[in-house]
mmCIF file of the N, C-alpha and C atoms, coordinates in Angstrom:
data_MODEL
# 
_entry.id   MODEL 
# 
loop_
_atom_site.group_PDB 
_atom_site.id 
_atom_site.type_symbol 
_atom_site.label_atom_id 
_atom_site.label_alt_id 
_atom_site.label_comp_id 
_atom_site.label_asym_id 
_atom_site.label_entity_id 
_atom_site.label_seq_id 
_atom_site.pdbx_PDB_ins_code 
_atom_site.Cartn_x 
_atom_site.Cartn_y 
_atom_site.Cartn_z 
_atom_site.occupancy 
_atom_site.B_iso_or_equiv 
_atom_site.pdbx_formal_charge 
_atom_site.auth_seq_id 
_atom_site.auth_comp_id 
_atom_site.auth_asym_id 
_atom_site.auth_atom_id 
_atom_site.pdbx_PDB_model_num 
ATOM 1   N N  . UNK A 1 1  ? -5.742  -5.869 -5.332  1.00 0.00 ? 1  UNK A N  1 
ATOM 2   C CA . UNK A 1 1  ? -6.394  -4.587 -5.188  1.00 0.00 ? 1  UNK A CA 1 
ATOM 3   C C  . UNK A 1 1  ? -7.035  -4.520 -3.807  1.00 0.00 ? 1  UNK A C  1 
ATOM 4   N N  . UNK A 1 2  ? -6.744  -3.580 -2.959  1.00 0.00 ? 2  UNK A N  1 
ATOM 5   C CA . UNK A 1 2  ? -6.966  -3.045 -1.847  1.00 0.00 ? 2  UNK A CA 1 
ATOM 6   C C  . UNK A 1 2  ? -8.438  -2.997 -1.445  1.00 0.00 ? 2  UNK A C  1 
ATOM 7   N N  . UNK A 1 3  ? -9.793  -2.947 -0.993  1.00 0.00 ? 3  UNK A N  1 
ATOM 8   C CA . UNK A 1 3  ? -10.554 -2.096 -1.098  1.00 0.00 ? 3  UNK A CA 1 
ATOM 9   C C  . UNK A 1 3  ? -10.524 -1.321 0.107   1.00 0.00 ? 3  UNK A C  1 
ATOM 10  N N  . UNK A 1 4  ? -9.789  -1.280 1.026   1.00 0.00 ? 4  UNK A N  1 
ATOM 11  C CA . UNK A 1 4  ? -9.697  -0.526 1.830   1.00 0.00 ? 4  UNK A CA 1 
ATOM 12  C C  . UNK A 1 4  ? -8.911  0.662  1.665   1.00 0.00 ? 4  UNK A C  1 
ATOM 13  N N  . UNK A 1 5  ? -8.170  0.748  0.682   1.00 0.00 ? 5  UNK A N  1 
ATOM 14  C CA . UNK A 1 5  ? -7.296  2.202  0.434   1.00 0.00 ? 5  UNK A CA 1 
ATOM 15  C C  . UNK A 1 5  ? -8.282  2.782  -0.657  1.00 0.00 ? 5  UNK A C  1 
ATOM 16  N N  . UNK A 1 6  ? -9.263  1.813  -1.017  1.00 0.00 ? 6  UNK A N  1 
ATOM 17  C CA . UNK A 1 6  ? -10.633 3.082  -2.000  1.00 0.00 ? 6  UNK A CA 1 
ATOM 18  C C  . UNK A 1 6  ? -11.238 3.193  -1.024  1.00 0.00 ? 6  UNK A C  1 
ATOM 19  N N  . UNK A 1 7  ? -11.793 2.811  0.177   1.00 0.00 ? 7  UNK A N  1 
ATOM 20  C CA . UNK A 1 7  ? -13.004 3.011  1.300   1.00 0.00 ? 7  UNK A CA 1 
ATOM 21  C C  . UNK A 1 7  ? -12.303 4.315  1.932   1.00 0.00 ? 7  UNK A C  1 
ATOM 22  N N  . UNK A 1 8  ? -10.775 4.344  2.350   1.00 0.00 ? 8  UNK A N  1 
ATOM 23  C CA . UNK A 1 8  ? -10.622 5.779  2.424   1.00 0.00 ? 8  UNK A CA 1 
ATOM 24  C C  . UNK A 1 8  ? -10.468 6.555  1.823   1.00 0.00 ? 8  UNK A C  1 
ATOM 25  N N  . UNK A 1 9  ? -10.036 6.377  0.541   1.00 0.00 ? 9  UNK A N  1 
ATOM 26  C CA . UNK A 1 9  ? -10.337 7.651  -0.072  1.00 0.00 ? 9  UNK A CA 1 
ATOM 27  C C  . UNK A 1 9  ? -11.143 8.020  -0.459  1.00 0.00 ? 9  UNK A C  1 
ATOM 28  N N  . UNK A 1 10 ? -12.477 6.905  -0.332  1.00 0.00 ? 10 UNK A N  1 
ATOM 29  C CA . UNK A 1 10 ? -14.190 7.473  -0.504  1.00 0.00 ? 10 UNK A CA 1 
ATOM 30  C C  . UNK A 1 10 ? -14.281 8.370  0.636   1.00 0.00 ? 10 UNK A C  1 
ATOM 31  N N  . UNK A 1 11 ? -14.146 7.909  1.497   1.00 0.00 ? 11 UNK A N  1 
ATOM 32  C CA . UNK A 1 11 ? -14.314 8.609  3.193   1.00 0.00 ? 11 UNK A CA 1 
ATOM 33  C C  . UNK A 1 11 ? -13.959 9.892  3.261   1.00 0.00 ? 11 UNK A C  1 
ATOM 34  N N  . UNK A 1 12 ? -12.661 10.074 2.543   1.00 0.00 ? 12 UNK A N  1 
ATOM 35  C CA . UNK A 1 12 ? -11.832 11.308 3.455   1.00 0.00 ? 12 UNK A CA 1 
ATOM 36  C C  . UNK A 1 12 ? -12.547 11.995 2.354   1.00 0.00 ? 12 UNK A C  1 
ATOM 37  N N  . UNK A 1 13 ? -12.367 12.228 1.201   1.00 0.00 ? 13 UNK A N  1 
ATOM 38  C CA . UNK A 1 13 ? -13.901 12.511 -0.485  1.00 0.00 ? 13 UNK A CA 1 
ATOM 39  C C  . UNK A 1 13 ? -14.934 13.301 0.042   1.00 0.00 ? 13 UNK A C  1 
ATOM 40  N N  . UNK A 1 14 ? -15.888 12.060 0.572   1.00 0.00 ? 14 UNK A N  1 
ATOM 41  C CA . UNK A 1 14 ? -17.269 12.576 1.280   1.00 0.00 ? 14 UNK A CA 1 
ATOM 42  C C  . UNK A 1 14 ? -17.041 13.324 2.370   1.00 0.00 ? 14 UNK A C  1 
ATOM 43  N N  . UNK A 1 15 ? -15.822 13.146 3.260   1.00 0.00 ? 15 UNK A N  1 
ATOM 44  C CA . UNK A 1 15 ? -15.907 14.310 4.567   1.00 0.00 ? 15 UNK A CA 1 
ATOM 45  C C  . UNK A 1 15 ? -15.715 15.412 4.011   1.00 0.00 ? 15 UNK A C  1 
ATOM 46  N N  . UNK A 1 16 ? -14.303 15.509 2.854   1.00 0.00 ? 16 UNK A N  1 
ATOM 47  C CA . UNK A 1 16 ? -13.965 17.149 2.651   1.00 0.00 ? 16 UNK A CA 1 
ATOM 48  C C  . UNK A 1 16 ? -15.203 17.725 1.721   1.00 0.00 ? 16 UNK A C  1 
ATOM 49  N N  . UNK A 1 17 ? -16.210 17.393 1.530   1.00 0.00 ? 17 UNK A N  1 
ATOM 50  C CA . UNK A 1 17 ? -17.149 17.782 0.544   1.00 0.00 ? 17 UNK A CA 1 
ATOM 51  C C  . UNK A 1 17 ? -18.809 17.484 0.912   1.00 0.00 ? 17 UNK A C  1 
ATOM 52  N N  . UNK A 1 18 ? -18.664 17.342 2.089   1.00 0.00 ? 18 UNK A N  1 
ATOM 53  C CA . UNK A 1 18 ? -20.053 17.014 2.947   1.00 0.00 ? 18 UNK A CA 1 
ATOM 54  C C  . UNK A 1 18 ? -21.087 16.300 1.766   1.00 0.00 ? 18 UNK A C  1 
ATOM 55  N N  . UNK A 1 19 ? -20.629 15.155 1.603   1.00 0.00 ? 19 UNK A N  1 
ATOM 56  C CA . UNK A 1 19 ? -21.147 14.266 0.449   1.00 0.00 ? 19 UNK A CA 1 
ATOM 57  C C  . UNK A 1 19 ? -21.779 13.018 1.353   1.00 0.00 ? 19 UNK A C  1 
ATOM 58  N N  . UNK A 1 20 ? -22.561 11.760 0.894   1.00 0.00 ? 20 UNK A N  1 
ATOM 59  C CA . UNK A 1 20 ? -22.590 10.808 1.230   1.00 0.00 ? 20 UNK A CA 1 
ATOM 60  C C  . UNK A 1 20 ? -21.733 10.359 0.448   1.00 0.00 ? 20 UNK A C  1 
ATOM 61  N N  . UNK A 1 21 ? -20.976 9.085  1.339   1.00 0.00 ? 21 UNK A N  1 
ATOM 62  C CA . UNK A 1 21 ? -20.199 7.997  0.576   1.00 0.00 ? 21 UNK A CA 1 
ATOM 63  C C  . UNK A 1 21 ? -19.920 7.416  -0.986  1.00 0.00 ? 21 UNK A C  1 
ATOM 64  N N  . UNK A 1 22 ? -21.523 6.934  -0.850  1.00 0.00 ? 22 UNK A N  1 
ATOM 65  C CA . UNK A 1 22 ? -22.609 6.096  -1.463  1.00 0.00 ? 22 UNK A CA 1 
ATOM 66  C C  . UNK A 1 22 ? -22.143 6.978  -3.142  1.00 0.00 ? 22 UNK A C  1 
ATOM 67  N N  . UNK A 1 23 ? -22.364 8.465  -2.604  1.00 0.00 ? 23 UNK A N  1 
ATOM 68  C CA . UNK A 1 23 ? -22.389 9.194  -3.986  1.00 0.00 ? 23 UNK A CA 1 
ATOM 69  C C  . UNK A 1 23 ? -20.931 9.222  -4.531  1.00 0.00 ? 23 UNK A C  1 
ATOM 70  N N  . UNK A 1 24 ? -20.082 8.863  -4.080  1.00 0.00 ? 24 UNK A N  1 
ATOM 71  C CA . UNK A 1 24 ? -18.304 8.508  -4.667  1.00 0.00 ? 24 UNK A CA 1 
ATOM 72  C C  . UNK A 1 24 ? -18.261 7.285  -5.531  1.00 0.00 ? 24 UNK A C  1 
ATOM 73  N N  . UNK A 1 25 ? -17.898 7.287  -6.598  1.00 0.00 ? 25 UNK A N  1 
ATOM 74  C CA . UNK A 1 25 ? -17.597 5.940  -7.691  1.00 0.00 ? 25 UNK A CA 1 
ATOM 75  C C  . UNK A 1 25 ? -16.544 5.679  -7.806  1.00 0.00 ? 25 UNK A C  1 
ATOM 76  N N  . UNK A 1 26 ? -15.878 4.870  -8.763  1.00 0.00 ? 26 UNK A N  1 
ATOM 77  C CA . UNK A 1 26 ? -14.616 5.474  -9.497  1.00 0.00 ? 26 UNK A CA 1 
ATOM 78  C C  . UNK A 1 26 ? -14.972 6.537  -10.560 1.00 0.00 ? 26 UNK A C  1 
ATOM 79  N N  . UNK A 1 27 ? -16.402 6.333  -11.496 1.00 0.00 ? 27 UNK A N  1 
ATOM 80  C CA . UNK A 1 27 ? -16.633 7.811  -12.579 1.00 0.00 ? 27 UNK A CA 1 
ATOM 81  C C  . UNK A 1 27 ? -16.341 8.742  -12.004 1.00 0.00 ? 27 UNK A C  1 
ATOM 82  N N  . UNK A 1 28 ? -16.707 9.135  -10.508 1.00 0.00 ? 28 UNK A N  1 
ATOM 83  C CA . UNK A 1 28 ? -16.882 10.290 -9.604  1.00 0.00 ? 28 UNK A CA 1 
ATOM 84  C C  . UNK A 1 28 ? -15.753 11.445 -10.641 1.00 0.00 ? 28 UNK A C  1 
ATOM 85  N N  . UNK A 1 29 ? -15.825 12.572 -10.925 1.00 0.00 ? 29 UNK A N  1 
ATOM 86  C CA . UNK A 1 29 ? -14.833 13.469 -11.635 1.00 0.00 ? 29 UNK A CA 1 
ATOM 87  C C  . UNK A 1 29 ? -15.141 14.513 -10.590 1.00 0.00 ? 29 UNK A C  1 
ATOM 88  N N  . UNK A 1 30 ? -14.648 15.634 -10.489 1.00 0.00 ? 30 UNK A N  1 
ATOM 89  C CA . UNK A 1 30 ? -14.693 16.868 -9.600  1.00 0.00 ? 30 UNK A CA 1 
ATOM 90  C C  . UNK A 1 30 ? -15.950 17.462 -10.192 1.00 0.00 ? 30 UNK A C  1 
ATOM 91  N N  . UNK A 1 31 ? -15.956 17.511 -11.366 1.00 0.00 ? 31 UNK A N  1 
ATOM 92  C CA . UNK A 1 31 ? -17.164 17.949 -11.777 1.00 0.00 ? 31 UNK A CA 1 
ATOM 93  C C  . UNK A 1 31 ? -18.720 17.485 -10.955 1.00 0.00 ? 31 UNK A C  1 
ATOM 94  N N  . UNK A 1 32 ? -18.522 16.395 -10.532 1.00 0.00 ? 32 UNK A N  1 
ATOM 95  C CA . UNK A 1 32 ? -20.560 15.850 -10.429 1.00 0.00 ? 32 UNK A CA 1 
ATOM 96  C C  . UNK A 1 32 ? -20.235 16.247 -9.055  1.00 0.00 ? 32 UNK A C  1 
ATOM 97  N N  . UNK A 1 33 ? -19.314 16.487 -8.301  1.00 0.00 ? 33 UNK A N  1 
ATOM 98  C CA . UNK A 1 33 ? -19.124 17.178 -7.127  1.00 0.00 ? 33 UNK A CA 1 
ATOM 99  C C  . UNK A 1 33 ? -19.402 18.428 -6.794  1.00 0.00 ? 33 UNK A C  1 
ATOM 100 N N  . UNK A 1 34 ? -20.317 19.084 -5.950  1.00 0.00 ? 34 UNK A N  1 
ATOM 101 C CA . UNK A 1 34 ? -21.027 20.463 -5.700  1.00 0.00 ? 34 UNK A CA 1 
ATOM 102 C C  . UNK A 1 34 ? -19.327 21.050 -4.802  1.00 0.00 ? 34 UNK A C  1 
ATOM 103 N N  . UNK A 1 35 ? -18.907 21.930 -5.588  1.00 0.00 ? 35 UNK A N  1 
ATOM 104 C CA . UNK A 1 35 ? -17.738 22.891 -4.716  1.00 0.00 ? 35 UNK A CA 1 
ATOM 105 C C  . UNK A 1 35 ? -16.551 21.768 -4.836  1.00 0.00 ? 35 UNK A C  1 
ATOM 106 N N  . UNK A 1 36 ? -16.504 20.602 -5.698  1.00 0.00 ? 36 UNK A N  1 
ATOM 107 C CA . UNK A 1 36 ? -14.509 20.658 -5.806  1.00 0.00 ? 36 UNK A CA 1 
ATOM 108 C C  . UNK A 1 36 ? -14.059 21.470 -7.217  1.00 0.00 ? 36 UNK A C  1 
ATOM 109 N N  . UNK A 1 37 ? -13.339 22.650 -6.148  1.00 0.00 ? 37 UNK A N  1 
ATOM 110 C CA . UNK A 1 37 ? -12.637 23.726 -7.285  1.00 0.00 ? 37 UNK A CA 1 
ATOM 111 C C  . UNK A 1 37 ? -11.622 23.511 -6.894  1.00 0.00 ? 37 UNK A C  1 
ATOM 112 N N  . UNK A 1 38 ? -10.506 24.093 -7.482  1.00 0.00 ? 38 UNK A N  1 
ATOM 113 C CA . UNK A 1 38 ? -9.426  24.041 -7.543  1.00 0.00 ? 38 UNK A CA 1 
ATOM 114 C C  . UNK A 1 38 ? -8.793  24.368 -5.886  1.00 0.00 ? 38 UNK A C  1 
ATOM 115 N N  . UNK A 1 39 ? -9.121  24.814 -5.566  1.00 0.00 ? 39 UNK A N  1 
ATOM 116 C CA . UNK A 1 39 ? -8.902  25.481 -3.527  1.00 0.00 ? 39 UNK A CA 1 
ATOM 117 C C  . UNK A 1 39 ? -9.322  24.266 -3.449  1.00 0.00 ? 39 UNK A C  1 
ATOM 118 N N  . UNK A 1 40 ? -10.603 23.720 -3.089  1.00 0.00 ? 40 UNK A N  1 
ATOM 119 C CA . UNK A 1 40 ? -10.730 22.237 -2.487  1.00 0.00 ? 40 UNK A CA 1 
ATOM 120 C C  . UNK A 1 40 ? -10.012 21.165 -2.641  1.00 0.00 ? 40 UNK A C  1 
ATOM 121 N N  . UNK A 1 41 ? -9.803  21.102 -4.249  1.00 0.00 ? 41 UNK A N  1 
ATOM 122 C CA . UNK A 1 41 ? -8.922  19.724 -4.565  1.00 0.00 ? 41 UNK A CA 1 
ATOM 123 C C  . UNK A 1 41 ? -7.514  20.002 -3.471  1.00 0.00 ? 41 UNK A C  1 
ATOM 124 N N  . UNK A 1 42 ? -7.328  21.239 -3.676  1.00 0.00 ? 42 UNK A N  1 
ATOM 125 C CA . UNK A 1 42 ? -5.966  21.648 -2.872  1.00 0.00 ? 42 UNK A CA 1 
ATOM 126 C C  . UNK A 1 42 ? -6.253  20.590 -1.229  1.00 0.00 ? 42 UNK A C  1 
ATOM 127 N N  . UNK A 1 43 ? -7.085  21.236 -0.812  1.00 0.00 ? 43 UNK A N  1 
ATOM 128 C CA . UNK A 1 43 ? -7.094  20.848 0.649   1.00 0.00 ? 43 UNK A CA 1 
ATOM 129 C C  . UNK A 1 43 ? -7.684  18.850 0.820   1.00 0.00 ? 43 UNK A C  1 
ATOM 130 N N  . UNK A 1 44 ? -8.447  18.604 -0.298  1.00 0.00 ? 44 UNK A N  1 
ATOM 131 C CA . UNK A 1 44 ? -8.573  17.308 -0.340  1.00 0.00 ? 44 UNK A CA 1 
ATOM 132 C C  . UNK A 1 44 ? -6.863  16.416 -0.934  1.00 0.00 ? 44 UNK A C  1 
ATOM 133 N N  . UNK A 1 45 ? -6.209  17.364 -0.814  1.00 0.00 ? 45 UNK A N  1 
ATOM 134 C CA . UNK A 1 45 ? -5.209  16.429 -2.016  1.00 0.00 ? 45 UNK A CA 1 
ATOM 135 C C  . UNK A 1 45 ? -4.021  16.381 -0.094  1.00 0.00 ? 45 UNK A C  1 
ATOM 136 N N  . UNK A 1 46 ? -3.990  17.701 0.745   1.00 0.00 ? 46 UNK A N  1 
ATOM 137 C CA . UNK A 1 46 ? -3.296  17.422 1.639   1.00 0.00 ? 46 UNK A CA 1 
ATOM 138 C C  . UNK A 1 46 ? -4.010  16.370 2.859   1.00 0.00 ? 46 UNK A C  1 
ATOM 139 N N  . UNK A 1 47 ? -5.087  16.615 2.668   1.00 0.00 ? 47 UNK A N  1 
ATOM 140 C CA . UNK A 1 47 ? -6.069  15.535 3.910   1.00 0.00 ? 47 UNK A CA 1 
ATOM 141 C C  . UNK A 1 47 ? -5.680  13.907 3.608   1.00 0.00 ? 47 UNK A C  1 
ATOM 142 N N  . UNK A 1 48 ? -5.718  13.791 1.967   1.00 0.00 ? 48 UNK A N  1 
ATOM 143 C CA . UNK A 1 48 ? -5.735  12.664 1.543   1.00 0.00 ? 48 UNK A CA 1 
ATOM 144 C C  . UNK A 1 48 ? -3.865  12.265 2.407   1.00 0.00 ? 48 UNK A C  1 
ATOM 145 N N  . UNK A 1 49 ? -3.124  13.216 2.075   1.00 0.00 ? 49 UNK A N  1 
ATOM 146 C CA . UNK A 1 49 ? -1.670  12.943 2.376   1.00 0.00 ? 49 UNK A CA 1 
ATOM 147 C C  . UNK A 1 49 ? -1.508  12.574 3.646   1.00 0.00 ? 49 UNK A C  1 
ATOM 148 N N  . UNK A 1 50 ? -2.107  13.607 4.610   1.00 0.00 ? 50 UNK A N  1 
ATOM 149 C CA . UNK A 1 50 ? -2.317  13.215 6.116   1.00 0.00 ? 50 UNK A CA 1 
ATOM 150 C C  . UNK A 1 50 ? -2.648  11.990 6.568   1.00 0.00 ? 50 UNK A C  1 
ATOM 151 N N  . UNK A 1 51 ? -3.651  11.742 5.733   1.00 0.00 ? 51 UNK A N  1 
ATOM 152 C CA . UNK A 1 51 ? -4.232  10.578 6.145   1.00 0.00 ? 51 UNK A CA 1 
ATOM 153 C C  . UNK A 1 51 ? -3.639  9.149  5.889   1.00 0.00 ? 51 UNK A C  1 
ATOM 154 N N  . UNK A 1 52 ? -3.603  8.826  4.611   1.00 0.00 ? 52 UNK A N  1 
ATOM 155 C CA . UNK A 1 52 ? -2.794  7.796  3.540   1.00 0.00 ? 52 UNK A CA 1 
ATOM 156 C C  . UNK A 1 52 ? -0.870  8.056  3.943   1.00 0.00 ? 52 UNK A C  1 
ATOM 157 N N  . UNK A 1 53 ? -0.381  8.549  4.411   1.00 0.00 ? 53 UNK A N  1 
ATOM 158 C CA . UNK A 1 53 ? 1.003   9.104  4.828   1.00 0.00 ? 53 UNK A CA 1 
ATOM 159 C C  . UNK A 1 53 ? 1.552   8.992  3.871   1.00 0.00 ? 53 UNK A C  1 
ATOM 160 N N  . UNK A 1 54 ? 1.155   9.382  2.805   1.00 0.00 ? 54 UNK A N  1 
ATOM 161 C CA . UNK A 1 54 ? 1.683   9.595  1.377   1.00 0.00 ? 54 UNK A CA 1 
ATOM 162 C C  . UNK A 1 54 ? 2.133   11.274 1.018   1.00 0.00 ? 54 UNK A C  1 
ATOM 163 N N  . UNK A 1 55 ? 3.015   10.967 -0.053  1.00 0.00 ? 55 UNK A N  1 
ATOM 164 C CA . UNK A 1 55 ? 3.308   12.596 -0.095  1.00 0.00 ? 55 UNK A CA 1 
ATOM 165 C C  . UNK A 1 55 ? 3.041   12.132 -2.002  1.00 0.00 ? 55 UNK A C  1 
ATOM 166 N N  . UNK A 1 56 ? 1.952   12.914 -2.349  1.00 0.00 ? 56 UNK A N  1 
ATOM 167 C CA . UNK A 1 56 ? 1.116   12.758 -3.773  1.00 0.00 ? 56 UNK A CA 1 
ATOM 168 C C  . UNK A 1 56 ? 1.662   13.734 -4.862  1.00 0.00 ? 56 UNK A C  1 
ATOM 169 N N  . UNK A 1 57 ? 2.491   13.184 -5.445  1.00 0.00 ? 57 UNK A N  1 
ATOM 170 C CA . UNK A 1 57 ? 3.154   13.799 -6.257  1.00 0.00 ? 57 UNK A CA 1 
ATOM 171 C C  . UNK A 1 57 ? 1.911   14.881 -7.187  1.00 0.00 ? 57 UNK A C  1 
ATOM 172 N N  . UNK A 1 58 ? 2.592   16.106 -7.661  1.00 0.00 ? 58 UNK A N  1 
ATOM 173 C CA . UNK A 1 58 ? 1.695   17.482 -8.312  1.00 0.00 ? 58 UNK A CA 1 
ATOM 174 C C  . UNK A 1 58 ? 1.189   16.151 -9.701  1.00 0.00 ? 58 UNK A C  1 
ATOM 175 N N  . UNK A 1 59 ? 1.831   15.706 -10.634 1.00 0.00 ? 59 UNK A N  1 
ATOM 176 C CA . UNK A 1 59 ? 1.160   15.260 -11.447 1.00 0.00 ? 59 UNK A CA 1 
ATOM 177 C C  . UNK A 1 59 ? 0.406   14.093 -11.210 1.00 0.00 ? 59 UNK A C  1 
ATOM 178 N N  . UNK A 1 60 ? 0.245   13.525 -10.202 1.00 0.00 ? 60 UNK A N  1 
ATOM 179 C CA . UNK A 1 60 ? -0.668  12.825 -9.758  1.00 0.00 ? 60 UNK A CA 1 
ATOM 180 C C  . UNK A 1 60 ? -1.967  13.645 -9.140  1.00 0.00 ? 60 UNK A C  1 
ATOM 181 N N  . UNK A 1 61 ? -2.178  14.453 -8.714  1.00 0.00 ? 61 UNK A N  1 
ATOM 182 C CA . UNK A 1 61 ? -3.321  15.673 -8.242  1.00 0.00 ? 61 UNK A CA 1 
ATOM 183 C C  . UNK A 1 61 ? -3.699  16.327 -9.408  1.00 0.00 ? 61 UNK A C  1 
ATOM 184 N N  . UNK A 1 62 ? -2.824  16.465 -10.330 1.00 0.00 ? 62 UNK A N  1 
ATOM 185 C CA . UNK A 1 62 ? -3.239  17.230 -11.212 1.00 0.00 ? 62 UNK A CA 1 
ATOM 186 C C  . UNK A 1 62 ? -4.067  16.631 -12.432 1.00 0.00 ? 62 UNK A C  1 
ATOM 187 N N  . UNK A 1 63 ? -3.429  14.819 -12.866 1.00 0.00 ? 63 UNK A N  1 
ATOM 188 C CA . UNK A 1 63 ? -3.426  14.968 -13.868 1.00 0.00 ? 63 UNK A CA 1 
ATOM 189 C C  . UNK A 1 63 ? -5.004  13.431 -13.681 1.00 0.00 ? 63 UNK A C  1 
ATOM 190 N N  . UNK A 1 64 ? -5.297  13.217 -12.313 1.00 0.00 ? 64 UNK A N  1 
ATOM 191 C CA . UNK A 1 64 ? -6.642  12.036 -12.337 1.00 0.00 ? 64 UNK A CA 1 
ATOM 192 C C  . UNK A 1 64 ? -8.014  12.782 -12.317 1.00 0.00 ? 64 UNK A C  1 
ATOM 193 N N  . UNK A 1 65 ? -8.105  11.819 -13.391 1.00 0.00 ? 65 UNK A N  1 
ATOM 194 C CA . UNK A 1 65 ? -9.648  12.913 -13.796 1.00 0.00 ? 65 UNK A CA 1 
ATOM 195 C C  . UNK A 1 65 ? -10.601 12.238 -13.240 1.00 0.00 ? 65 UNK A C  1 
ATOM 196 N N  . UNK A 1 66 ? -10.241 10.801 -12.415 1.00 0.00 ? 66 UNK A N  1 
ATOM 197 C CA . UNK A 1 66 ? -12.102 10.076 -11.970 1.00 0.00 ? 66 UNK A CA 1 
ATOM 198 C C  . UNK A 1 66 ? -11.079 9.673  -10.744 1.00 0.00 ? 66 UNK A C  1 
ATOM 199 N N  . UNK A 1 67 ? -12.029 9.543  -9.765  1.00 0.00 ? 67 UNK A N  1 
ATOM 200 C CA . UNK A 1 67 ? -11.634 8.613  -8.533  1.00 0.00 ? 67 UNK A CA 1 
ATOM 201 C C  . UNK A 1 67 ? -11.337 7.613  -8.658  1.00 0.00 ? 67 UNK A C  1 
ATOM 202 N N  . UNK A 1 68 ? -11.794 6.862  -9.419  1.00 0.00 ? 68 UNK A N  1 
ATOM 203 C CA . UNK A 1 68 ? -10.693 5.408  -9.651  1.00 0.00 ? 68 UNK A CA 1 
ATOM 204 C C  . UNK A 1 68 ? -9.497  6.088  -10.309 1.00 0.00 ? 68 UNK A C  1 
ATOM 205 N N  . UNK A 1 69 ? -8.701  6.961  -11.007 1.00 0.00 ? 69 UNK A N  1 
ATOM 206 C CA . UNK A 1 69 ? -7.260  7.106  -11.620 1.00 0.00 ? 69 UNK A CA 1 
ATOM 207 C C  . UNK A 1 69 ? -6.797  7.653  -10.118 1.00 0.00 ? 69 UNK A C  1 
ATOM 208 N N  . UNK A 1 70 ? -7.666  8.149  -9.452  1.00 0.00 ? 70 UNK A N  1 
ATOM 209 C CA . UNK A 1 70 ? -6.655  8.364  -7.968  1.00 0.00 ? 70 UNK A CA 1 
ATOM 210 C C  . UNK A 1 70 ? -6.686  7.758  -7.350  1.00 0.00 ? 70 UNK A C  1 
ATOM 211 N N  . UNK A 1 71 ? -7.480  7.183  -6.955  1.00 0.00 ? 71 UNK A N  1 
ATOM 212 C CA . UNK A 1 71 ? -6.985  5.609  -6.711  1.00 0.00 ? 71 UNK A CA 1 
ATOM 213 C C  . UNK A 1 71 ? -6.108  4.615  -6.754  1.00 0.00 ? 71 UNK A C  1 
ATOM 214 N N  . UNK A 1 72 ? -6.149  4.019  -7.897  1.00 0.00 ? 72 UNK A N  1 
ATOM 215 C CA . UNK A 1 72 ? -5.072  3.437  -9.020  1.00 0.00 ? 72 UNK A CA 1 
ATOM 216 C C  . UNK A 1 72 ? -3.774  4.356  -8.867  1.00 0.00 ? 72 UNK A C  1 
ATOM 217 N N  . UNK A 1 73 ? -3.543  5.871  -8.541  1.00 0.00 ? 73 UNK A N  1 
ATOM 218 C CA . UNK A 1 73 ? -2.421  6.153  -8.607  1.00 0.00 ? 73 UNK A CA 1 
ATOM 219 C C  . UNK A 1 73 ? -1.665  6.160  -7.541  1.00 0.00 ? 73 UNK A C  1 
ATOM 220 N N  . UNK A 1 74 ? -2.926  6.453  -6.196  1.00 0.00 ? 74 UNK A N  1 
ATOM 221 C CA . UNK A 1 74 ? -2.384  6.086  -4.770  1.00 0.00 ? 74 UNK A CA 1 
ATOM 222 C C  . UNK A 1 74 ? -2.102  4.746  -4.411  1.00 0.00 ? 74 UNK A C  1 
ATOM 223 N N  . UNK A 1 75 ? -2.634  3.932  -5.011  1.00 0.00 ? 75 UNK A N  1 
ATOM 224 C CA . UNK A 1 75 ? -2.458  2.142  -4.816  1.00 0.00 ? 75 UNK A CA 1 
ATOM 225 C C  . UNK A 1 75 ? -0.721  2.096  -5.171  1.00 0.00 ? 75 UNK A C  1 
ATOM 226 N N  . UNK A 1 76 ? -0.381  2.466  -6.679  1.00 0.00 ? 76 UNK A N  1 
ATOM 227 C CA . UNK A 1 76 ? 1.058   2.511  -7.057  1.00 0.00 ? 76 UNK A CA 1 
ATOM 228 C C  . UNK A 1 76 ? 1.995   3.239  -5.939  1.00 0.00 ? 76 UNK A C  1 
ATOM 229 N N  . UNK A 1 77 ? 1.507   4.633  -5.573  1.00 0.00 ? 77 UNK A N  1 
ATOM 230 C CA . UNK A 1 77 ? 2.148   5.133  -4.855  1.00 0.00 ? 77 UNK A CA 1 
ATOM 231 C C  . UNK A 1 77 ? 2.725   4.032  -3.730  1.00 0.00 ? 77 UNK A C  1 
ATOM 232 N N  . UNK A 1 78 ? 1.639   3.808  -2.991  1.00 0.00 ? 78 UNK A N  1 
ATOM 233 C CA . UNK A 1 78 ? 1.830   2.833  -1.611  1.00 0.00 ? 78 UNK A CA 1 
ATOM 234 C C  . UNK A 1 78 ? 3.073   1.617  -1.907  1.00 0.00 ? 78 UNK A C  1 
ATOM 235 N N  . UNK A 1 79 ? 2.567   0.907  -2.944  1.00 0.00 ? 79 UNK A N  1 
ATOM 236 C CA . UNK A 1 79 ? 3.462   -0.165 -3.333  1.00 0.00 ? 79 UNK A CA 1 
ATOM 237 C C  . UNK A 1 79 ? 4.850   0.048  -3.917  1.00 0.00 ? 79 UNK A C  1 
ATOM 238 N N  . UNK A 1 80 ? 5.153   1.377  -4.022  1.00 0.00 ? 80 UNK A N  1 
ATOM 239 C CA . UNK A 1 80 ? 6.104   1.792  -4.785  1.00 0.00 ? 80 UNK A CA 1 
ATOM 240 C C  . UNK A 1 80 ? 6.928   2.424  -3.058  1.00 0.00 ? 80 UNK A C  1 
ATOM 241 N N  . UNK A 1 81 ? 6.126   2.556  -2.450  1.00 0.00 ? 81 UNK A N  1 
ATOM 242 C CA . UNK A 1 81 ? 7.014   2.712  -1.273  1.00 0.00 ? 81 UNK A CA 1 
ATOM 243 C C  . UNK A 1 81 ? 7.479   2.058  -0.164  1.00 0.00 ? 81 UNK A C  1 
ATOM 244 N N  . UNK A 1 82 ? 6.693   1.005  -0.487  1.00 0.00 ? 82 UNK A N  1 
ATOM 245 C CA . UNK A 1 82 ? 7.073   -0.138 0.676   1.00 0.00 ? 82 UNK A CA 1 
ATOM 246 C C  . UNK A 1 82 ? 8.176   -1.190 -0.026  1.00 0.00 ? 82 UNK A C  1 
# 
């Protein structure tokens, strides 16, 4: 297990949502987040792609309900492509 592919996706998290870090878990859900609606997740789900050079499949965006399952699903992703 990586912790550097969770440190960015804490990072890129707290930038698109003017958050501290600190406040990202794996519990983290969109919910305890002030403004991730459905438009945000949108634009956090392409930043994350930009960034990670991943292309995040719709049921993977759609279907992780805590930051650790996106996590865990971007970790597979990565390893599933190399």
């Amino acid at each position: 297990m990586t912790d550097e592919l969770a440190k960015q996706v804490r990072k890129i998290i707290a930038e698109t949502f003017n958050v501290d870090e600190g406040e990202i878990a794996n519990e983290t859900t969109a919910d305890d987040v002030d403004g991730w609606d459905s438009l945000a997740h949108t634009i956090l789900m392409v930043r994350l792609q930009r960034n990670l050079n991943l292309t995040i499949p719709e049921t993977l965006a759609a279907n992780s309900e805590t930051v650790g399952a996106l996590i865990e699903g971007l970790r597979q992703l990565r390893e599933n492509k190399s």
